[in-house]
C-alpha positions as CSV (number, residue, x, y, z in Angstrom):
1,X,-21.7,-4.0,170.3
2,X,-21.3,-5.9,173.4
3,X,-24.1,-6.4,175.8
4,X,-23.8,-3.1,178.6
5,X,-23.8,-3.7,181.9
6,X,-24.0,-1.9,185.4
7,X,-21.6,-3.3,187.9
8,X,-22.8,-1.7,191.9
9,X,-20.6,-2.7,194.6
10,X,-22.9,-2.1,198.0
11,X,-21.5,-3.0,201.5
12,X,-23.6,-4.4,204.2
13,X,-25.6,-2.1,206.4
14,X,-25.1,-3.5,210.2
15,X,-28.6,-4.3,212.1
16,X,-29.4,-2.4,214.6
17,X,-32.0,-5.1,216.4
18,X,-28.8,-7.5,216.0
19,X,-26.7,-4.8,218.4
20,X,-29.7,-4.2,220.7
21,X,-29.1,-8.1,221.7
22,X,-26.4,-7.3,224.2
23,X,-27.4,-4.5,225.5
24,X,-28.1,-6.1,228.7
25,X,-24.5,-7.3,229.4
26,X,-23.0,-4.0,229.0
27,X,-23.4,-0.7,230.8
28,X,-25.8,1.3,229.6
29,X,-24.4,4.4,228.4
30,X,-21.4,2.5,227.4
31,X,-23.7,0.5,225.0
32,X,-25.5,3.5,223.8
33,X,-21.9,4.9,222.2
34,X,-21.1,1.5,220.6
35,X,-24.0,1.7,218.8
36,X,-25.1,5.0,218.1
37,X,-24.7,5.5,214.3
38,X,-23.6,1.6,214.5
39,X,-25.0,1.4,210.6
40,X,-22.3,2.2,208.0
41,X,-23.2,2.8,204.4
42,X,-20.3,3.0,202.1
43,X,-20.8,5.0,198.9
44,X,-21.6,3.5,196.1
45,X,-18.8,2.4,193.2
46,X,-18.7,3.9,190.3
47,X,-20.4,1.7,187.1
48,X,-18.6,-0.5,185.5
49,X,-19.8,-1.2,181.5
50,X,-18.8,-3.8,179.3
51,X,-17.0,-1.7,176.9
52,X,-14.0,-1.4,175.1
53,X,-12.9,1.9,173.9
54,X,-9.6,1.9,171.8
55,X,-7.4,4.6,170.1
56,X,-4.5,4.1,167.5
57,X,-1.9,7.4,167.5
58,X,-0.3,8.9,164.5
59,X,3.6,9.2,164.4
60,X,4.2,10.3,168.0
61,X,3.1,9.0,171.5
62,X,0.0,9.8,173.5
63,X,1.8,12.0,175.7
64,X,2.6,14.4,172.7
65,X,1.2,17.5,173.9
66,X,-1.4,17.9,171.4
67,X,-3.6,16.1,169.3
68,X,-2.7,12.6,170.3
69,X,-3.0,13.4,174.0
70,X,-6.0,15.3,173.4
71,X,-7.9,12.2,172.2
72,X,-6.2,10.0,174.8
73,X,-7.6,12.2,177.5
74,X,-10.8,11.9,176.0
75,X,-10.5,8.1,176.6
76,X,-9.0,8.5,180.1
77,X,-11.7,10.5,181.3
78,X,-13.9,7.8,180.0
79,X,-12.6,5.7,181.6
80,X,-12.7,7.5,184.9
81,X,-16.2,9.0,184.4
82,X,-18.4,6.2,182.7
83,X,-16.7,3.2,184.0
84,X,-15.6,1.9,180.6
85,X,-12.1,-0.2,179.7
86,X,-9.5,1.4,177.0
87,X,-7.3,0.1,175.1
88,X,-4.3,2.1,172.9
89,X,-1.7,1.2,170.5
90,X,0.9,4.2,169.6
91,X,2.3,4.6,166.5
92,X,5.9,4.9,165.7
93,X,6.0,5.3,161.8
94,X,3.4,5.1,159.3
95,X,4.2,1.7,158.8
96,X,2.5,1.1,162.6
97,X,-1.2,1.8,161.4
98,X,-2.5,-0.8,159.9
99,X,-1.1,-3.3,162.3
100,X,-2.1,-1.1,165.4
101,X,-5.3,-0.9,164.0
102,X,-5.7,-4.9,163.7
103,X,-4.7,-5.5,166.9
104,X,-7.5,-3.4,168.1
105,X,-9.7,-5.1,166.1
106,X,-8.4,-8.3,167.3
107,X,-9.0,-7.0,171.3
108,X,-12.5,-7.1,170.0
109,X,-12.9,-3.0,170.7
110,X,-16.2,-1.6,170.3
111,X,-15.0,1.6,169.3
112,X,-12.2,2.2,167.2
113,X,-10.5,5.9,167.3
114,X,-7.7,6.9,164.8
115,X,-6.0,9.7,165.3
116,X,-5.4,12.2,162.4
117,X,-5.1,13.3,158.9
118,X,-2.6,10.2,158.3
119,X,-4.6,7.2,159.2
120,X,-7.3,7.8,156.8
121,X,-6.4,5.4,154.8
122,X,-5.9,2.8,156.8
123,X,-8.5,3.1,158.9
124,X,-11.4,3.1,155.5
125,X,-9.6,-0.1,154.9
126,X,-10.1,-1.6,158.4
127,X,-13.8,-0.2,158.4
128,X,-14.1,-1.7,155.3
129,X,-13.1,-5.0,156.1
130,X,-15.1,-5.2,159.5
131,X,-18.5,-3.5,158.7
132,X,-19.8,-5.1,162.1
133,X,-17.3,-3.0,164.3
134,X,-17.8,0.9,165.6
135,X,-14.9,3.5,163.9
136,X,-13.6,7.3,164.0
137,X,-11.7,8.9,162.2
138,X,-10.2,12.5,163.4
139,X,-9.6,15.2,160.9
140,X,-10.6,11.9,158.4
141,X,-13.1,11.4,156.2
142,X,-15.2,8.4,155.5
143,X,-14.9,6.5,152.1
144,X,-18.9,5.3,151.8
145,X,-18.0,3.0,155.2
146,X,-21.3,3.7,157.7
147,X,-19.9,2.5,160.4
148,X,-17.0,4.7,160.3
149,X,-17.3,7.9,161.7
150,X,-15.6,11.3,160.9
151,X,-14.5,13.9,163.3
152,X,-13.5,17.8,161.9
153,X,-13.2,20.9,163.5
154,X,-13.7,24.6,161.8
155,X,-10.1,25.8,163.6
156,X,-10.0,29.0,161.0
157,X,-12.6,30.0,163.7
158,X,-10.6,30.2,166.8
159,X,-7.3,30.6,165.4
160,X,-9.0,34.0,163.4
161,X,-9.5,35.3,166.9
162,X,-5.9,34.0,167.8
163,X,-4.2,36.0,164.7
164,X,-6.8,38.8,165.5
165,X,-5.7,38.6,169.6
166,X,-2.0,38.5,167.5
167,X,-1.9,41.5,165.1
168,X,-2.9,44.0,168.1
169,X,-0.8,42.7,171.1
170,X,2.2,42.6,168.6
171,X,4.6,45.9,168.9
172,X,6.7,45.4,164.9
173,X,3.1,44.3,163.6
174,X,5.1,41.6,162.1
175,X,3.3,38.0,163.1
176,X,4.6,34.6,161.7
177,X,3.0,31.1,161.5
178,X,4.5,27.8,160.3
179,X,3.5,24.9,159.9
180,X,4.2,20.1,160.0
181,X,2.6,19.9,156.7
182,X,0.9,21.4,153.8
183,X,-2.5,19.2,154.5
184,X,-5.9,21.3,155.4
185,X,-5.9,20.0,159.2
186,X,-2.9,22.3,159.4
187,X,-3.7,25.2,156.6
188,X,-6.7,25.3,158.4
189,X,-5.3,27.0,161.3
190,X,-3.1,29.1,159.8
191,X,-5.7,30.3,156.9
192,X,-7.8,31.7,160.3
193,X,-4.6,33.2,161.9
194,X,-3.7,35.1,158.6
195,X,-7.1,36.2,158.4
196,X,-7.9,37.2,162.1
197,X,-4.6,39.5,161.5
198,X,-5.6,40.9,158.2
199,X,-9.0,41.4,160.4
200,X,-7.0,44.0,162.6
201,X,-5.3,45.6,159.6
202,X,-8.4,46.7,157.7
203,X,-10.1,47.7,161.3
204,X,-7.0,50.0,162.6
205,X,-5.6,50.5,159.3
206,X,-2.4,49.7,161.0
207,X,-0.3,47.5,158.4
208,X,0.0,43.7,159.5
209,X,2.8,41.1,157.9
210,X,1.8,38.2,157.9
211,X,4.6,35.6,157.6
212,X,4.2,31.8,156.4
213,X,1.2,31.4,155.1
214,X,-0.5,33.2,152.3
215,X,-4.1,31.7,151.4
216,X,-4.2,33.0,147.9
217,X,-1.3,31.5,147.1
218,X,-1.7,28.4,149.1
219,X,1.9,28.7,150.0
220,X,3.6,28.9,153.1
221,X,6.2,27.0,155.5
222,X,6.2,23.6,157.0
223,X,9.0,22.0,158.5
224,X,7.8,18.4,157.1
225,X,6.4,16.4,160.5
226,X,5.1,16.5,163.3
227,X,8.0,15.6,165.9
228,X,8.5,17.3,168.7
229,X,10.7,20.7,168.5
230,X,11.5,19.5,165.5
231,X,14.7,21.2,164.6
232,X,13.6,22.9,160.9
233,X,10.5,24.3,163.0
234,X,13.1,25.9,165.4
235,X,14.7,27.7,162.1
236,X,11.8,28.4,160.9
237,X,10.6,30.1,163.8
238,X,14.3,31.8,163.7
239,X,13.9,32.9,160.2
240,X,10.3,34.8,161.0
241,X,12.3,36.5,164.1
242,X,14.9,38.1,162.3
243,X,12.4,39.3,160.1
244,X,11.1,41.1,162.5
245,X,7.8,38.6,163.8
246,X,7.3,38.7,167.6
247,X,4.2,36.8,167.6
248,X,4.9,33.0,166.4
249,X,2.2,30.4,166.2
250,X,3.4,26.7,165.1
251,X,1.0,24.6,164.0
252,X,1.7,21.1,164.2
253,X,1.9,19.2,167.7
254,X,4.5,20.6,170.6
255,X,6.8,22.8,168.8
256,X,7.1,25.6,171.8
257,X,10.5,24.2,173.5
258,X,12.0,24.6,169.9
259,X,10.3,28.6,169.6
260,X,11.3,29.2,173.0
261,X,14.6,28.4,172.3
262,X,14.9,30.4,168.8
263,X,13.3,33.3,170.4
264,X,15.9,33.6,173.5
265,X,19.0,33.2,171.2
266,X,17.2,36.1,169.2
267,X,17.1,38.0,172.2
268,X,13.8,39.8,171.0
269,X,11.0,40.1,173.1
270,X,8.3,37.8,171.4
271,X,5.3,35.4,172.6
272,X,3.7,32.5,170.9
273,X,0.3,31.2,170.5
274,X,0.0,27.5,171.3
275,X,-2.1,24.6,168.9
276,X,-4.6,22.4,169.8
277,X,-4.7,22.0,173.9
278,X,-4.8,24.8,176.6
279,X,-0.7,24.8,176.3
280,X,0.1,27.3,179.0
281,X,-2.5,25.3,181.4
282,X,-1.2,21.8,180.2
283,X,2.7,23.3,179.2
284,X,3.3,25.3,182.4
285,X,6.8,25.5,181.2
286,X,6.1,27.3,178.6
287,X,3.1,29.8,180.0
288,X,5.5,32.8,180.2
289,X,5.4,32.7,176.2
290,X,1.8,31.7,175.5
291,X,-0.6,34.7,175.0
292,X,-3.5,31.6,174.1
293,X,-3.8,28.4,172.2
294,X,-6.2,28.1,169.6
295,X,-7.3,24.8,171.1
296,X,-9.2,21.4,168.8
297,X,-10.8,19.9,171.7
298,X,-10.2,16.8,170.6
299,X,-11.1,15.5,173.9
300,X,-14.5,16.5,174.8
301,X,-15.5,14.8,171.3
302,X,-13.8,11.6,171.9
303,X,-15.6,11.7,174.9
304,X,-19.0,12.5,173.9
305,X,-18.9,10.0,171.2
306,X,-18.1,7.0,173.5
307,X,-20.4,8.2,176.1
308,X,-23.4,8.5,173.6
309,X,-22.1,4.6,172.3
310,X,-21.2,2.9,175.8
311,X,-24.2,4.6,177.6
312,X,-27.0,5.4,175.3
313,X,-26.3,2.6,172.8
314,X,-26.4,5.4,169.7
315,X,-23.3,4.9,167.1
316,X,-23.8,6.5,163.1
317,X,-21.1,7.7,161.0
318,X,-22.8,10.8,160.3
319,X,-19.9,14.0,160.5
320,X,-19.2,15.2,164.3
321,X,-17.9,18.7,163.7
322,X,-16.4,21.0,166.3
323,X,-16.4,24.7,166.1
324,X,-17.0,28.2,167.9
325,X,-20.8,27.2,168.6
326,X,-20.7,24.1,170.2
327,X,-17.3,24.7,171.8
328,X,-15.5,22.2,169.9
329,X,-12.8,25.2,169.6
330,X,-12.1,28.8,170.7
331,X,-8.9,30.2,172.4
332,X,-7.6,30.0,175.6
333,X,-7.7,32.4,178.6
334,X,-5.0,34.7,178.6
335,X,-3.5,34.1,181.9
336,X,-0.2,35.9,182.8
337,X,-0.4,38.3,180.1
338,X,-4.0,39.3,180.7
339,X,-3.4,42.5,182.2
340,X,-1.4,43.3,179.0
341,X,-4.5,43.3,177.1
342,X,-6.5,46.1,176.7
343,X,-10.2,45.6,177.4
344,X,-10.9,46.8,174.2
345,X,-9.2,44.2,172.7
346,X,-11.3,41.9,175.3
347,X,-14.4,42.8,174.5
348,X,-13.9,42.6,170.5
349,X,-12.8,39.2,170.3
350,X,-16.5,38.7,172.1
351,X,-17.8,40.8,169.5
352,X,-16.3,39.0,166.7
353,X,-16.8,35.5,168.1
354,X,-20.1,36.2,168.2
355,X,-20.1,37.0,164.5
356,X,-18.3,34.1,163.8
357,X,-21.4,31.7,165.3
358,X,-24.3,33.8,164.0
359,X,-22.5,33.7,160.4
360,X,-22.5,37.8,160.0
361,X,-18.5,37.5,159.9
362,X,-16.8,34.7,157.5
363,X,-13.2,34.2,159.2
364,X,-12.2,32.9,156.2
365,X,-12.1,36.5,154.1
């Protein structure tokens, strides 16, 4: 790790006994005004440390309204808050990873961020091959490197209360989820949502359908990526519509153009539940559908772990994981459809997010 430094940027504070010199070739009261309050002390700058933090994106851009964006905020507000330089490469295709990740090893980073499920093994390899240099891995795992370490989040907690939230605002008590690919960063979620729904079922004893995803089975549908609005996500989210869903939650990056769309040509009245950032804060666009986003805050980890690094000096690959308890997840407020919520429904999602941190509820059952 390079050496850390504070950078302070003071200006000069004017003398007083330097003005009272020519006080007697002026009027008096004339004199007084120039220099009353004549010392001027600017505020002082922000630090500036000698550290580089990095980030290499999975196969979209940093500006993809989820994951990738999550983590680059993370790094932005590092930059802004602790005074540190970033550095990012973005990823076009898979073939991108292990040379994006070189080059940030040739910038001489002191920390290393990879972004999702895909890089994992690229970015052992490159932890690997530099033991001396600082990596993380999000929704990775570590293959015996020590320097390298994992970030996770337990998103069948949030998203339970998401498919809970789901099951009881939905009128055909039909709710659908769909998701990029069949990998447990993205079954995750949707293992939670089907869960949180069933949750309502056995409470109300009001049937729920759940559509795409059946745990049991481990079978479900993906539309194969994680593009944006990809175009077999839009029939997907079609398909669930005609069969009656009017609650729709995608899981895999910004897919809420591409529902929006497939729910006006339905011309049904349904809403969606948006993935991994506050989408109807972040999305404005597309608030009018969003009931809440199960959100991965991505973000707040990124920055925690440079901040603990670049400030304190502390780096181990031991497991950062983000859940209900430590606010590494939970849902988003409601916003415009608040009022359409029943305070009932309110106050058991505190109830059972409650039981989901002091372990007497198991959101995945």
């Amino acid at each position: 790790m390079k050496a850390i430094t504070a950078k302070r940027t003071f200006a000069g504070i004017a003398a007083l006994g330097a003005a009272a010199l020519v006080l007697a070739g002026c009027a008096a009261d004339t004199t007084e005004e120039a220099v009353t309050e004549e010392a001027v002390v600017q505020e002082e700058a922000a630090p500036s440390l000698d550290f580089l933090a990095c980030a290499v994106s999975d196969e979209a851009s940093f500006q993809d309204n989820s994951f990738n964006e999550a983590v680059y905020d993370g790094l932005v507000q590092a930059e802004s808050e602790l005074g540190v330089q970033i550095a990012e490469a973005e990823s076009a295709s898979a073939e991108d990873f292990a040379p994006n990740l070189q080059a940030m090893v040739d910038a001489d980073c002191d920390v290393i961020v990879a972004v999702g499920f895909n890089l994992v093994a690229d970015v052992n390899v490159a932890a690997g091959a530099n033991p001396d240099m600082s990596f993380v891995t999000v929704d990775g795992w570590s293959e015996g490197n020590d320097n390298l370490k994992p970030v996770g989040y337990k998103m069948h907690q949030s998203s339970y209360l998401a498919g809970y939230l789901a099951a009881a605002y939905s009128t055909s008590k039909v709710v659908g989820t769909y998701g990029g690919l069949q990998i447990d960063a993205v079954t995750d979620f949707m293992a939670g949502f089907y869960y949180g729904a069933k949750a309502y079922e056995t409470e109300t004893g009001t049937a729920v359908t759940v559509l795409g995803w059946d745990p049991a089975a481990a079978e479900g549908q993906f539309w194969g990526g994680f593009a944006p609005n990809d175009a077999v996500g839009k029939s997907i989210a079609a398909s669930q519509l005609e069969q009656g869903a009017d609650v729709l939650f995608p899981v895999g990056g910004d897919q809420f153009g591409a529902g929006i769309e497939a729910i006006k040509e339905a011309g049904v009245d349904a809403v969606m539940v948006g993935v991994d950032k506050d989408i109807a804060l972040t999305s404005p666009e597309y608030a009018d559908y969003i009931i809440t986003s199960a959100e991965k805050r991505m973000g707040a980890a990124t920055f925690d772990i440079i901040e603990d690094y670049a400030v304190n000096g502390n780096f181990t690959g031991d497991y950062y994981m983000g859940d209900l308890a430590n606010e590494g997840t939970d849902i988003s407020p409601f916003y415009a459809f608040d009022d359409k919520i029943d305070q009932a429904i309110k106050d058991r999602l505190a109830e059972l997010k409650a039981g989901i941190i002091d372990g007497s509820i198991d959101p995945l059952s």
